[in-house]
C-alpha positions as CSV (number, residue, x, y, z in Angstrom):
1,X,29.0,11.1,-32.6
2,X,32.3,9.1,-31.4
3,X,29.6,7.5,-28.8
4,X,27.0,6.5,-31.3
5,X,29.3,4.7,-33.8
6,X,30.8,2.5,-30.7
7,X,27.3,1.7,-30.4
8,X,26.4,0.6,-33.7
9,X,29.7,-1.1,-33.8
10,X,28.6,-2.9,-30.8
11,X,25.3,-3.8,-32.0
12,X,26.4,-4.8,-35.5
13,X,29.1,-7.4,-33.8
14,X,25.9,-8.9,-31.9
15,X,24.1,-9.7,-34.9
16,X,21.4,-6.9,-34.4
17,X,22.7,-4.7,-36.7
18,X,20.0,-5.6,-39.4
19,X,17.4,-4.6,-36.5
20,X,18.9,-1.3,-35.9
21,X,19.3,0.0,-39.5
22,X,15.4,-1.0,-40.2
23,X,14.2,0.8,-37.4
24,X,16.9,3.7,-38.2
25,X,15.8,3.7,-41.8
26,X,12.1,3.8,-40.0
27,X,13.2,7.3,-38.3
28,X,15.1,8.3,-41.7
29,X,11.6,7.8,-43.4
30,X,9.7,10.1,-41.0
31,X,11.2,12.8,-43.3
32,X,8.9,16.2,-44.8
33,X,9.8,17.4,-48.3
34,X,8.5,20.1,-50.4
35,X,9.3,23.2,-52.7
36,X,9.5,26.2,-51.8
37,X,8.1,30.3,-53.1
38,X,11.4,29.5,-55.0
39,X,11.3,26.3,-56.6
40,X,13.9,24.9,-54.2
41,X,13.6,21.6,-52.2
42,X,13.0,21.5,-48.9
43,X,13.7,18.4,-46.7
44,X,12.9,18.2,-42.7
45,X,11.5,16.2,-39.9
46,X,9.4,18.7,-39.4
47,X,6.4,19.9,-41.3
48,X,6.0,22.7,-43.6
49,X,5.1,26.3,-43.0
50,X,1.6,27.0,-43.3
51,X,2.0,29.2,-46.6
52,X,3.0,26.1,-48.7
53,X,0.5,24.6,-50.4
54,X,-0.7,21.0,-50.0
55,X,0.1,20.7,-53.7
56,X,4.0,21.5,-53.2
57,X,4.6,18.9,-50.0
58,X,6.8,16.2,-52.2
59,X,6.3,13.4,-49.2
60,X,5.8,13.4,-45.7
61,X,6.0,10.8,-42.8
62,X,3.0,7.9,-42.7
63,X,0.8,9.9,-39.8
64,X,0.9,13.3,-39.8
65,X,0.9,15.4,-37.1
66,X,-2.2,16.6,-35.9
67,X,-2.5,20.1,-34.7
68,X,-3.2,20.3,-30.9
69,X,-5.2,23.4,-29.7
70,X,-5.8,23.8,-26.4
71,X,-9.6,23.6,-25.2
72,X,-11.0,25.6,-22.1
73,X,-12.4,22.8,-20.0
74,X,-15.9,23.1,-18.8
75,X,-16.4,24.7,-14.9
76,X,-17.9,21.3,-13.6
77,X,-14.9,19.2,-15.1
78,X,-12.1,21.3,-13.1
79,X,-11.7,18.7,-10.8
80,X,-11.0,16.2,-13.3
81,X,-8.8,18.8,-15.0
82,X,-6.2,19.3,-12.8
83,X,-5.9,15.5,-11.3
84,X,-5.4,15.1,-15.5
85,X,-8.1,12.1,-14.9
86,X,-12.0,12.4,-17.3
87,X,-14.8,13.0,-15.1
88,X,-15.9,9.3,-15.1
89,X,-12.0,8.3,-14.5
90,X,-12.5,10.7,-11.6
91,X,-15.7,8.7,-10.1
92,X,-14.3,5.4,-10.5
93,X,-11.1,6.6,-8.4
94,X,-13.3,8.2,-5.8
95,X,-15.6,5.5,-5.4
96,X,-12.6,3.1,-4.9
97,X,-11.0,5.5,-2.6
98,X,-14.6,5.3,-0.6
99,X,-14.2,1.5,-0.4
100,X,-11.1,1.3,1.0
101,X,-12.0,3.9,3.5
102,X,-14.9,1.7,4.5
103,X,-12.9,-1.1,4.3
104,X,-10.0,0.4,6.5
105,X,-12.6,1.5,9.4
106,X,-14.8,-2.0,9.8
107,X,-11.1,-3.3,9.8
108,X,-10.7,-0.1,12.5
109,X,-13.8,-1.3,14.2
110,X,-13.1,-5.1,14.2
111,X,-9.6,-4.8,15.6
112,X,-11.5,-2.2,18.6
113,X,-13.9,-4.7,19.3
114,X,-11.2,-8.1,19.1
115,X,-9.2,-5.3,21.8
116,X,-12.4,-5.0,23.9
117,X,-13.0,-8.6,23.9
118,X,-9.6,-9.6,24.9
119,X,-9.7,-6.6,28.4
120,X,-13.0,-8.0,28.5
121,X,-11.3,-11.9,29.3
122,X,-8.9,-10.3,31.2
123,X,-10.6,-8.9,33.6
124,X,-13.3,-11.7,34.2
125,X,-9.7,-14.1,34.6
126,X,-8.8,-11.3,37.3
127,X,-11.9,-11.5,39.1
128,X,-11.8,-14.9,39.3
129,X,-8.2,-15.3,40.2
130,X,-9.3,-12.2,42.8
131,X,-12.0,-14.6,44.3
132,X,-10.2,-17.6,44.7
133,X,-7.6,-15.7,46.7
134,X,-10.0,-14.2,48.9
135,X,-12.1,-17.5,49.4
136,X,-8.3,-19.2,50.4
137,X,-7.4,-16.9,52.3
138,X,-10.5,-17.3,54.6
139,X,-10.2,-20.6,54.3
140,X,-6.6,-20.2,56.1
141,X,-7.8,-17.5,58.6
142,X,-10.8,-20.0,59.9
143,X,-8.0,-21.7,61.1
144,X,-9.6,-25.1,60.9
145,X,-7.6,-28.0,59.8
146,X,-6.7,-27.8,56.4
147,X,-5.0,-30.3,54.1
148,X,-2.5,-30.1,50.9
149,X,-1.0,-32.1,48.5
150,X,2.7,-32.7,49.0
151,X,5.9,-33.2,46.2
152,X,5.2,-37.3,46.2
153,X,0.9,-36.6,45.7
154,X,0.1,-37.7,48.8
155,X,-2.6,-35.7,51.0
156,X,-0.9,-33.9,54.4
157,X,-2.1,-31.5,57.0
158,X,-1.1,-28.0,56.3
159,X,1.3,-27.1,59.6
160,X,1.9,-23.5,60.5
161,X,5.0,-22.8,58.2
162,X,3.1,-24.3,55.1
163,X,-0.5,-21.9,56.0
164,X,2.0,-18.5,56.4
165,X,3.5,-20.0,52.7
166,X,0.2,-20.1,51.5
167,X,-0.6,-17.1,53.1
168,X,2.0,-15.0,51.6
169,X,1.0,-16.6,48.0
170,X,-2.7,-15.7,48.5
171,X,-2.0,-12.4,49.6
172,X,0.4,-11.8,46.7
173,X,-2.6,-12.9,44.5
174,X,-4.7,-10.8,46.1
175,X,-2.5,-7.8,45.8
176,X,-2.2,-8.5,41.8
177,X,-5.8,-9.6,40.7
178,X,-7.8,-7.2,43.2
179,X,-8.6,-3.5,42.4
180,X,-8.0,-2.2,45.5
């Protein structure tokens, strides 16, 4: 009680008093009266007992309360039933759950396929990085003549220390792009 008089006090020093007494006097007015067997008056927020008749209930709220009986749902609704959904409620859901199933496996599928591709790439860049090495290092092993481009851009002959360098970088490229 001590709680709900600091709040009106609280609300009545904001100005909002006036709101909260209408609405108040709104749940005030929600109010059942009648007479009784004895002639006495009765006053509740609930309604009267079903032997009093309609001509004894003095006032009673703006809607009445409509009595709520419990129906036995049909067998092919159970479903519907017990997610708490109507039958067509039920579809709608389960058509849109369809969709984004569908939805979620071509995104399955595309992502698979964008994988494939990119192994696909990779590999042919392996196989091509796996030829070049093998066609250089032939190259080197012919032991003709061969020429390379040095740190100023100028063409040189490839001596014996710079063919076992390029060796060691062929067979090292050999060794990573080549299924062996």
């Amino acid at each position: 009680m001590q709680k709900t008089l600091r709040f009106i006090r609280a609300v009545m020093a904001k100005g909002l008093g006036a709101a909260v007494l209408t609405l108040w006097g709104t749940v005030a007015c929600a109010q059942w009266s009648w007479t009784d067997a004895n002639g006495r008056k009765v006053f509740s927020d609930r309604p009267p007992p079903s032997d009093v008749p309609d001509s004894h209930i003095l006032s009673a709220p703006l809607a009445k309360p409509t009595a709520v009986l419990p129906v036995a749902p049909p067998a092919a609704s159970s479903q519907a039933v017990n997610s708490g959904t109507s039958p067509a409620a039920n579809s709608k859901a389960d058509a849109a759950t369809k969709q984004l199933e569908e939805k979620k496996k071509q995104a399955e599928a595309a992502e698979k396929a964008k994988e494939k591709q990119e192994q696909l790439q990779a590999a042919a860049i392996k196989a091509e990085n796996c030829n070049r090495a093998k066609t250089g290092l032939a190259n080197l092993e012919t032991g003709a003549p061969l020429r390379s481009m040095n740190s100023k851009g100028e063409r040189v002959f490839m001596d014996e220390n710079m063919r076992s360098q390029e060796r060691s970088r062929l067979q090292q490229a050999l060794n990573t792009n080549c299924v062996r």
